[in-house]
N, C-alpha and C positions, 0 to 999 in steps of 0.2 A: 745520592738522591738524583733522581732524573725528571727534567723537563723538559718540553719539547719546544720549539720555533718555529715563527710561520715560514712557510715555503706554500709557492704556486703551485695547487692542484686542480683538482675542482675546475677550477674556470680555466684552471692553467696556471693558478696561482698560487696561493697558501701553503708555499714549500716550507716545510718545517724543519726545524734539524731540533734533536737531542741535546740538550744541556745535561750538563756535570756539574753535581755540586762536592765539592772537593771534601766536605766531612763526611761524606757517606761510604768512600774506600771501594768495596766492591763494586759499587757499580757508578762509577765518576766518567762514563763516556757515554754518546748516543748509544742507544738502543740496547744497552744492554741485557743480556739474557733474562727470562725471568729471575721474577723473585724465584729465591730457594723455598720447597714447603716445608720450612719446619715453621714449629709453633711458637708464636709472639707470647712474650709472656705476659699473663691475666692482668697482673696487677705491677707494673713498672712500678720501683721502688727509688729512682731517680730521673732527672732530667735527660740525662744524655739515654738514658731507656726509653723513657716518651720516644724521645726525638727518633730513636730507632724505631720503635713502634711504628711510629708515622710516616719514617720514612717505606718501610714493611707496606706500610697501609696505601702511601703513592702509590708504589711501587705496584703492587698488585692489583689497582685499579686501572691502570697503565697497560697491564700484559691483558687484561681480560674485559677491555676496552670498556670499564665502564664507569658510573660519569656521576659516581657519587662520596664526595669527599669529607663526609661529616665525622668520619670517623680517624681519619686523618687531622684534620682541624680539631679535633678533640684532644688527640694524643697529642699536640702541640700545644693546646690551649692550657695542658697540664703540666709539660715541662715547664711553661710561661711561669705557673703555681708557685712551682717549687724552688723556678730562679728567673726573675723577672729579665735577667741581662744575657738572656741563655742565646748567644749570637746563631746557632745553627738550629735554633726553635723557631727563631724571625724570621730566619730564612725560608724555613719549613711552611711557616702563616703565606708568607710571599706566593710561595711555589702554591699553595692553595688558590688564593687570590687570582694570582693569576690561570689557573687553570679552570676556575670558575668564570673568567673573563673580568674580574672587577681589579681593572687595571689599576685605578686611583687608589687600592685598598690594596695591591701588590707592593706599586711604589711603595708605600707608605710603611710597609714594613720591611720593605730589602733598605731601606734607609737607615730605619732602625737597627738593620744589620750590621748596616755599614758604622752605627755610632757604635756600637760593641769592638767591629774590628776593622778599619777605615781601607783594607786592604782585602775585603772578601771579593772575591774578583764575582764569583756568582751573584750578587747581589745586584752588580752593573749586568751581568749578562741576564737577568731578568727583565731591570729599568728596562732593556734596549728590545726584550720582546715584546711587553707594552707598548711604547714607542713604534715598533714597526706596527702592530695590530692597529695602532691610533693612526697609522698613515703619517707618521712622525718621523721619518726616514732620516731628519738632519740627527734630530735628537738621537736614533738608534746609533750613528755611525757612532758619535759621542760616547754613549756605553761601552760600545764594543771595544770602540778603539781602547778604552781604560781595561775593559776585561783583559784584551791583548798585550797592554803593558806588566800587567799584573801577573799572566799567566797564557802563556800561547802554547795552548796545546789542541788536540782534535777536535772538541767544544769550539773552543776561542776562535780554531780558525774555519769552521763551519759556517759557524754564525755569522762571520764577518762576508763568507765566499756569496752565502746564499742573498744579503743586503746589498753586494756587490752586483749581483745577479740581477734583483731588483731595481737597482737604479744605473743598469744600461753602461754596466762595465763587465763584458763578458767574459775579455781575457784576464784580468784581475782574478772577475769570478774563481775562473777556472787554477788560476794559480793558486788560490787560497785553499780552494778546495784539494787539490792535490799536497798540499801545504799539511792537511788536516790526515789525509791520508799518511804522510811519511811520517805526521808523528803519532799515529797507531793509538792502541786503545787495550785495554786488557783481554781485550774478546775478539774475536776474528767478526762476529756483528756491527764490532764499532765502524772498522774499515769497509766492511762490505756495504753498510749502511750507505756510510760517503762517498764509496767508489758507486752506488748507484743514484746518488744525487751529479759527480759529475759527467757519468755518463748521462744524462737526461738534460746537459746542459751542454755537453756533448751535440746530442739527441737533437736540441730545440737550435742549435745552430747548422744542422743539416751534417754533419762531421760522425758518420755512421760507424765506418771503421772504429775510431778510437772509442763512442759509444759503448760497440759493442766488445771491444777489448775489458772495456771497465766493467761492463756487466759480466762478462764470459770470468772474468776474477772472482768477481763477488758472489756470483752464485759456486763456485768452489768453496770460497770462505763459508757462504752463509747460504746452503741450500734450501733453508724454510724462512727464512727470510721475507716478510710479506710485499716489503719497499722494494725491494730486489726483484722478487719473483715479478710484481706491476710491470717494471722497468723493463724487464725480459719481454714480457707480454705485450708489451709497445714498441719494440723493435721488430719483434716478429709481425706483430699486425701493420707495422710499415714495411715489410717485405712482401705484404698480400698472403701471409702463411694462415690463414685464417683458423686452422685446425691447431697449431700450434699456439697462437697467440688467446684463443678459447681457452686451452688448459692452460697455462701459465695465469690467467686473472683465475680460472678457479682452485688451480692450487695458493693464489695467494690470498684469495675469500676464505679457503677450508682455514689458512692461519690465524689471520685477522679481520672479520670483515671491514673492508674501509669505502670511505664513498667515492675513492679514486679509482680501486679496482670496480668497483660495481658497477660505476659509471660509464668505465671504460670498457667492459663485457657487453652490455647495452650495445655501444658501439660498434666492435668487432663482428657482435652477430646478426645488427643489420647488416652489417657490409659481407657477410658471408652469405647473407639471403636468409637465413634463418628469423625471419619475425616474428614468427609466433613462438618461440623460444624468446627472445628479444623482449616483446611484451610480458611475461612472464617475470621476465628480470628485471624490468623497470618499475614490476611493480615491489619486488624486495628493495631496491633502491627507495623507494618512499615508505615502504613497513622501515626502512633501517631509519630515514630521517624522522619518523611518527614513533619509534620507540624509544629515540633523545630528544624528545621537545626541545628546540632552539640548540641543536648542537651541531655543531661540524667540524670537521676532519682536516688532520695536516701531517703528511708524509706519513699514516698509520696510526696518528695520535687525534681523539676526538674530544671537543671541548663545548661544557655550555655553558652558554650564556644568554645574553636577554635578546630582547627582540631584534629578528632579522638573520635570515641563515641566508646567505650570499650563493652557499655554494647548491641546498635544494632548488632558491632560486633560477639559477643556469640550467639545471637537468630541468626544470620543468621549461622554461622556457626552450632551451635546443629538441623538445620532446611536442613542444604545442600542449603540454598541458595545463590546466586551470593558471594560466595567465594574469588572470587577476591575481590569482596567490602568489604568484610568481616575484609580480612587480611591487607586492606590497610584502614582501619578502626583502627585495633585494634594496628597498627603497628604508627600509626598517635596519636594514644592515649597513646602510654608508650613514646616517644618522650615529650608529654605535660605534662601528669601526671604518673611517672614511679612509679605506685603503685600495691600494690597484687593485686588486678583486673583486671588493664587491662594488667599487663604481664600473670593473666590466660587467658586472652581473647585470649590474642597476641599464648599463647602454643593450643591452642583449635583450634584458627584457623592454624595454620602451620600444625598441625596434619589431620585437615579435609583435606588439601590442600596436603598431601602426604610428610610432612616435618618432618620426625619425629626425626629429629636430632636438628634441630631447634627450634622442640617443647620444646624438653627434655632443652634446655638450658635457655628460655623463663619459663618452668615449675620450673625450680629449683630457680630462681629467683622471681615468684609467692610464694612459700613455705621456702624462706630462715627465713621467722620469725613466722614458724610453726603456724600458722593457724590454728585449730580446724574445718576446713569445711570439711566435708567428701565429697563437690564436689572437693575440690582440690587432694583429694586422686585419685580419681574417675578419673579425666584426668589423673592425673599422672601415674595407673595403663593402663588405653589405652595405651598411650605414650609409658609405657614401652614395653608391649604385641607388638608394632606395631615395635618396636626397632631389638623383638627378647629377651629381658630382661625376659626371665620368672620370676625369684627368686623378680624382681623388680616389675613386674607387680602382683605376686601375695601378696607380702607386702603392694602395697598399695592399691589394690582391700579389703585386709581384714583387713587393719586400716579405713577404708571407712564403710565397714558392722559393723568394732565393735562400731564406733562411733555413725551408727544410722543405724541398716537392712533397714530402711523405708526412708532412704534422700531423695529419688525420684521417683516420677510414674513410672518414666520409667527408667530411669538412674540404680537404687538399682537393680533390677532383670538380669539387664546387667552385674552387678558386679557380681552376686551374678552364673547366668551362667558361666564368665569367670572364675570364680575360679574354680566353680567346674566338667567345664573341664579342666581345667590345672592340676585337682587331679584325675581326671581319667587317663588322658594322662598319668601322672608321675606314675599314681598303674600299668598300662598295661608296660610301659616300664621296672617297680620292677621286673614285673612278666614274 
């Protein structure tokens, strides 16, 4: 059985990684191939059949990104039937739970999991994705670290690299994740998967070569690869290849649509001059979030849940579009899930909307656990400039360019203007 973890995209944030559930065999790593299409059998005649069923029925709700799991929670709700103590059914309800976003009703049966068999390691590396979704960062280290006692393998140490990531331990990060890579996966997807999370973490700390080292692997391993293929697409589009980094988002669209490449085609083809291609695109970027009501995306995996998408939120706001939706979006989403995303989403949009008091309060609560994104600097430098903050705005315009000149088509050259008018401004007033 496979679940997925948040990881920054989107905003820059909701990086997700692939969970392994160890009774499922086949596919016990991120991202594993599709399901196989053979046929689920009608009428499971046992529990541990259900549970295959269902795991069948994730499983291929997963490859074919879609967002309805009633019939998964069925085949589970039936091994439940026929063995109420069935530890890889509670798992199963879990992995629902949480894929539906009702984190309190995940917990509450990976627990259950855990009273069956006190050593199911997936059952903590669920807790600890709730936990991060909840902005619970202490609580997730706590899971992990137990999934990690229990079983350190490509899961275990994903999970652990990408929470690393997130709370401003980069080279940890990186160790972990390479950690996750040496211990491999059944599929060449597993690896290529991770080799293109630590490339982009690579990526976000300005360290291009080794980036592109780890992509240049993973697209061997895992040429349709949609994580990968992004990953590619945002290397090149930081080299100004604008022709190249257009087909890598649409060969990673044709796999999977996700709202990281989408979002990020948008971008490329403004910066290539192309805007009325560009407008076109943004508007599939919102047919894609108006065809999941309340759902959004992480490292290729899309989830719904209740009110507030964090990550439509930021596209419409970095776009100028209906702003009011924006902010009662992103303000909808730190209420459900008050995590570094969507209170950047929540400072992004205040600030479009002329808030920039509001921003800054929203912004400093995005970056209270130092981050490594040079787009959170990136807001935070606007934020301050729009405040009046000079000293503010130009500290974190230039922890933004040291971490990576190139973070964005468009974005980096904004930064890279405001500073150095702000050092003109300040030489003419010297002078």
């Amino acid at each position: 059985m496979i679940c997925p973890l948040l990881r920054l995209a989107g905003s820059g944030f909701f990086l997700w990684v692939g969970v392994a559930f160890a009774h499922e065999g086949p596919h016990d790593e991120p991202h594993a191939p599709a399901a196989p299409a053979v046929a689920a059998p009608s009428t499971p005649v046992s529990a541990d059949a259900w549970v295959r069923l269902g795991d069948l029925l994730m499983q291929r709700a997963r490859d074919t990104v879609r967002h309805d799991f009633a019939a998964a929670s069925n085949a589970y709700t039936k091994a439940l039937e026929l063995d109420p103590n069935h530890g890889a059914a509670r798992l199963g309800m879990a992995w629902v739970k949480n894929s539906e976003h009702d984190f309190t009703a995940g917990k509450m049966w990976a627990e259950k999991a855990l009273e069956i068999d006190p050593k199911l390691q997936d059952s903590y590396s669920l807790m600890g994705d709730g936990a991060m979704e909840l902005g619970d960062y202490d609580g997730a280290l706590k899971h992990f670290q137990k999934a990690l006692e229990l079983r350190a393998d490509l899961a275990s140490y994903s999970r652990s690299a990408h929470l690393m990531w997130l709370t401003g331990q980069g080279g940890r990060a990186r160790l972990m994740m390479q950690r996750a890579i040496d211990a491999g996966g059944p599929f060449p997807e597993n690896t290529a998967w991770c080799r293109a999370e630590l490339g982009t973490m690579h990526f976000n700390d300005g360290a291009m070569l080794p980036a592109e080292k780890q992509i240049e692997i993973a697209l061997r391993e895992a040429p349709r690869n949609p994580r990968v293929l992004a990953a590619h697409g945002r290397l090149l589009a930081a080299k100004s290849d604008w022709s190249g980094a257009i087909a890598a988002y649409r060969q990673s669209v044709e796999v999977t649509p996700t709202h990281d490449a989408l979002c990020a085609l948008v971008d490329v083809l403004i910066a290539s001059g192309d805007n009325e291609t560009a407008k076109a695109q943004a508007e599939r970027v919102i047919a894609f979030h108006s065809s999941h009501a309340h759902a959004h995306e992480h490292g290729g995996e899309v989830h719904v849940h209740g009110p507030g998408n964090a990550q439509l939120a930021l596209f419409l706001a970095d776009h100028d579009r209906d702003l009011d939706l924006a902010l009662a979006e992103a303000e909808a989403a730190c209420k459900s899930f008050p995590n570094i995303g969507a209170f950047d989403a929540l400072a992004w949009c205040q600030f479009k909307k002329g808030n920039p008091t509001a921003a800054r309060e929203a912004m400093r609560k995005a970056m209270a656990w130092q981050t490594p994104d040079p787009m959170l600097h990136f807001h935070a430098g606007m934020i301050y400039a729009a405040l009046g903050d000079t000293r503010g705005a130009r500290s974190q315009f230039s922890r933004a360019l040291q971490l990576n000149p190139r973070f964005h088509p468009r974005y980096a050259p904004v930064a890279v203007e405001k500073l150095t008018a702000r050092c003109r401004c300040q030489n003419r007033w010297r002078n």
